[in-house]
C-alpha positions as CSV (number, residue, x, y, z in Angstrom):
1,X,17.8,-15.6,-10.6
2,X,16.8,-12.9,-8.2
3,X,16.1,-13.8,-4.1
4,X,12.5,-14.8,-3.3
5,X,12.5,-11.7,-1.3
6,X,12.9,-9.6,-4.5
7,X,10.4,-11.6,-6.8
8,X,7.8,-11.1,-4.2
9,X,8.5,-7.3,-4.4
10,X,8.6,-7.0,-7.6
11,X,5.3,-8.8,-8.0
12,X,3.7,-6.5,-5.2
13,X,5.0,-3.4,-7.1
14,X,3.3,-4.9,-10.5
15,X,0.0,-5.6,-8.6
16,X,-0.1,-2.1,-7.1
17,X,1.1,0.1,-10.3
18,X,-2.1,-2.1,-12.1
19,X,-4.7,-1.0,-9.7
20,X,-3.2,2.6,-10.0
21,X,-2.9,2.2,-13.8
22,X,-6.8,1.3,-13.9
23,X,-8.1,4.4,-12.9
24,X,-5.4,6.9,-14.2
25,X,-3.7,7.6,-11.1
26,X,0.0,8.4,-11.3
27,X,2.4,6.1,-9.3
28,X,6.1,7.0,-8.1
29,X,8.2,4.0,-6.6
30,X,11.6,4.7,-4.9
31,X,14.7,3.0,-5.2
32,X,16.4,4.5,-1.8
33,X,14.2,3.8,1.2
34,X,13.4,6.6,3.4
35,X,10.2,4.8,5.3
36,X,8.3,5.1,2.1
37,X,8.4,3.4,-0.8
38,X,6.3,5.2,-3.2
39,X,3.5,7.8,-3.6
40,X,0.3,8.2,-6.1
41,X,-1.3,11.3,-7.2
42,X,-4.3,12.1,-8.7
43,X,-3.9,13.8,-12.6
44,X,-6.3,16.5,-13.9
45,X,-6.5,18.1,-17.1
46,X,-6.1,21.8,-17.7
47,X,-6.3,23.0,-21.0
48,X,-5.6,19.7,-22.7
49,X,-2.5,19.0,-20.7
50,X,-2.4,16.7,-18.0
51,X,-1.1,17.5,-14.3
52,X,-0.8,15.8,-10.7
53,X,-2.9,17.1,-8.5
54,X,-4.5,17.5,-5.6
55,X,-2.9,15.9,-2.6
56,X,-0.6,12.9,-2.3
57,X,-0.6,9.9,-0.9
58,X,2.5,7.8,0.3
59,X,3.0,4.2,0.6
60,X,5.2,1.6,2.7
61,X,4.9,-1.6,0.4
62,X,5.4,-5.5,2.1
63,X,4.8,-8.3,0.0
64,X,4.3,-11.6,2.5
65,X,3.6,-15.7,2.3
66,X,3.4,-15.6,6.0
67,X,0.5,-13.5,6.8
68,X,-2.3,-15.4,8.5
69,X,-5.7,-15.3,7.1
70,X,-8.5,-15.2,9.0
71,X,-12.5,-14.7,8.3
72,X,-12.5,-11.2,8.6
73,X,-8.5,-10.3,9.0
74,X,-5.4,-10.6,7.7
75,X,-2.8,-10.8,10.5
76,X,0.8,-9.6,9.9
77,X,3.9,-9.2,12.0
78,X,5.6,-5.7,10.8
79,X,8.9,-5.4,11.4
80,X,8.9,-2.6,14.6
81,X,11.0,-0.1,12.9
82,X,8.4,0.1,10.0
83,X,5.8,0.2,12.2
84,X,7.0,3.2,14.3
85,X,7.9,5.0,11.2
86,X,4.9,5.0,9.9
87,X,3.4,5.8,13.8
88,X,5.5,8.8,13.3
89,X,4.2,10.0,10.5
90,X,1.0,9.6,11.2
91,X,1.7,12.0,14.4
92,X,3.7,14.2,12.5
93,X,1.8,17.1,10.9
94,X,4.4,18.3,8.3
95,X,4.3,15.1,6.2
96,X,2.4,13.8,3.9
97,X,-0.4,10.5,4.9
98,X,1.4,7.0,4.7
99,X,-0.5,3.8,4.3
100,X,1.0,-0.1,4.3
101,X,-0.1,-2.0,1.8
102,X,0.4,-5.3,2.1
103,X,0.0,-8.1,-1.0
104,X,-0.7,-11.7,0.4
105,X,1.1,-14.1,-1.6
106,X,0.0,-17.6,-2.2
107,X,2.2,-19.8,-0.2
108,X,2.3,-22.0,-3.2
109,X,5.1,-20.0,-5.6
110,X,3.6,-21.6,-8.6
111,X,0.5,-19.3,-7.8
112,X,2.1,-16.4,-7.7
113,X,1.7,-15.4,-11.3
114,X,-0.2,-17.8,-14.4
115,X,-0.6,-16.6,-17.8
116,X,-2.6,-17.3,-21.1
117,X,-3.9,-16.1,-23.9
118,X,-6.7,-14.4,-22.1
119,X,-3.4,-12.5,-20.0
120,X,-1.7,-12.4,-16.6
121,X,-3.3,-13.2,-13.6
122,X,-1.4,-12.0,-9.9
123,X,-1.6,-14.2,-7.1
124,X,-3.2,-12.7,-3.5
125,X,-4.6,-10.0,-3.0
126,X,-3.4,-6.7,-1.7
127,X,-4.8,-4.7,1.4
128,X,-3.8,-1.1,2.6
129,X,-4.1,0.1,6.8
130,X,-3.5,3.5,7.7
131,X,-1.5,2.7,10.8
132,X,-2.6,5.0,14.0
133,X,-1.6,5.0,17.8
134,X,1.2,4.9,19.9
135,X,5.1,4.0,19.0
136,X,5.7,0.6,20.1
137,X,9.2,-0.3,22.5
138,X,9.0,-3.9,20.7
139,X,12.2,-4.6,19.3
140,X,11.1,-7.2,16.6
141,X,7.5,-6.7,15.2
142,X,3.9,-5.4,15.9
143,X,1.4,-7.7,14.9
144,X,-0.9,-5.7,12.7
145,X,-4.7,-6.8,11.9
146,X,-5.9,-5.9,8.4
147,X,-9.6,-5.9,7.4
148,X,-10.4,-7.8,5.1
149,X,-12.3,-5.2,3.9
150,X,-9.4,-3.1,3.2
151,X,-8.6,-4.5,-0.3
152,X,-6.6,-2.1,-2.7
153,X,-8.8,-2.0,-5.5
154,X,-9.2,0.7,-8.0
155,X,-12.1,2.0,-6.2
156,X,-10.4,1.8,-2.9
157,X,-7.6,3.7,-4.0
158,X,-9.6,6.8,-5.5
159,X,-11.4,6.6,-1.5
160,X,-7.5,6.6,-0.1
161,X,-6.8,9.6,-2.2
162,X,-9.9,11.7,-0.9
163,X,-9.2,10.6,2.7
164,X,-5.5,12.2,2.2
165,X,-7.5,14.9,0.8
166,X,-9.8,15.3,3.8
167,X,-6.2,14.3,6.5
168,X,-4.8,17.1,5.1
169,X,-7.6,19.8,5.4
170,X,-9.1,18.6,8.8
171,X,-5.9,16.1,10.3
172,X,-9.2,13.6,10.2
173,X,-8.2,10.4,8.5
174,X,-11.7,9.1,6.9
175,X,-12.0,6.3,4.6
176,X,-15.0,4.4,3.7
C-alpha cells in the first residue's frame, strides 16, 4: 500500500486532470520535480488536426488535510522553498506563469473518494493562487490565504489560461 502522502497526490492529480479533461484542455504532469509539477495548454484545431496552443500555464500541485477552512479562506502553511520558488518565478520574466493549486482533503480518509453506479465522487475541493510578492527568509513555511473564491473549476481554468495569456503580453496577471 502506497504512503498517505502519495494517495493524497495521486488523488489531487486525478481531480486536476478531470477538470482539465472537461473542457479539452491538455494536461502534462512531471515525474522529476523542478518547482513545477505540471503544465496545461489550450488545443486548437487547424485543418482537422489538433494542436497546443496558445500560451502555457504551469502548476506547483499540494494535496493537504491540514488546511484550515475559514468563511471566506482557506489557510495553508507552504513549505518556504516552494513558496520562494514560485516568488521567483513570478519575478522572473523568462518563465512561463506558475500557479499552486491546492486540493483540501477531507480529514476523514473514508471521504476521500466513494463510488457507485452513478460514478466517482472526489473528496474537497481544489483552489489555485497565483503567488506574488517578496521572497520570504522563513526557513519553514509561509502561511498562504486562499480565496475561497479561487476554486479550480473548468471555467476557472479556461480564465487561468487567458490570464497567462494576458501575463505574457502585458507582465499583468488578471484573473477574474
Amino acid at each position: 500500500m502506497f504512503p498517505q502522502q502519495i494517495i493524497e497526490e495521486l488523488l489531487s492529480v486525478a481531480h486536476v486532470q478531470a477538470v482539465a479533461a472537461k473542457v479539452g484542455v491538455s494536461i502534462a504532469t512531471f515525474d522529476r520535480d523542478h518547482g513545477v509539477d505540471g503544465h496545461f495548454r489550450q488545443i486548437t484545431v487547424i485543418e482537422n488536426r489538433r494542436y497546443a496552443c496558445g500560451y502555457g500555464l504551469d502548476f506547483q500541485l499540494k494535496a493537504s488535510i491540514n488546511c484550515k477552512i475559514e468563511p471566506s479562506h482557506i489557510r495553508y502553511d507552504l513549505e518556504s522553498k516552494t513558496y520562494n520558488d514560485l516568488i521567483r518565478r513570478d519575478l522572473s520574466r523568462d518563465t512561463i506563469p506558475c500557479i499552486l493549486l491546492l486540493k483540501v482533503l477531507p480529514k476523514d480518509k473514508d471521504s476521500w473518494l466513494s463510488d457507485n453506479e452513478d460514478g466517482i465522487l472526489l473528496g474537497g475541493a481544489c483552489y489555485w493562487a497565483h503567488i506574488q510578492g517578496e521572497l520570504s527568509s522563513n526557513k519553514e513555511s509561509v502561511r498562504v490565504w486562499i480565496p475561497k473564491t479561487q476554486q479550480l473549476t473548468p471555467e476557472a481554468l479556461l480564465r487561468l489560461l487567458d490570464a497567462a495569456h494576458n501575463y505574457a503580453n502585458n507582465g499583468v496577471w488578471i484573473c477574474q
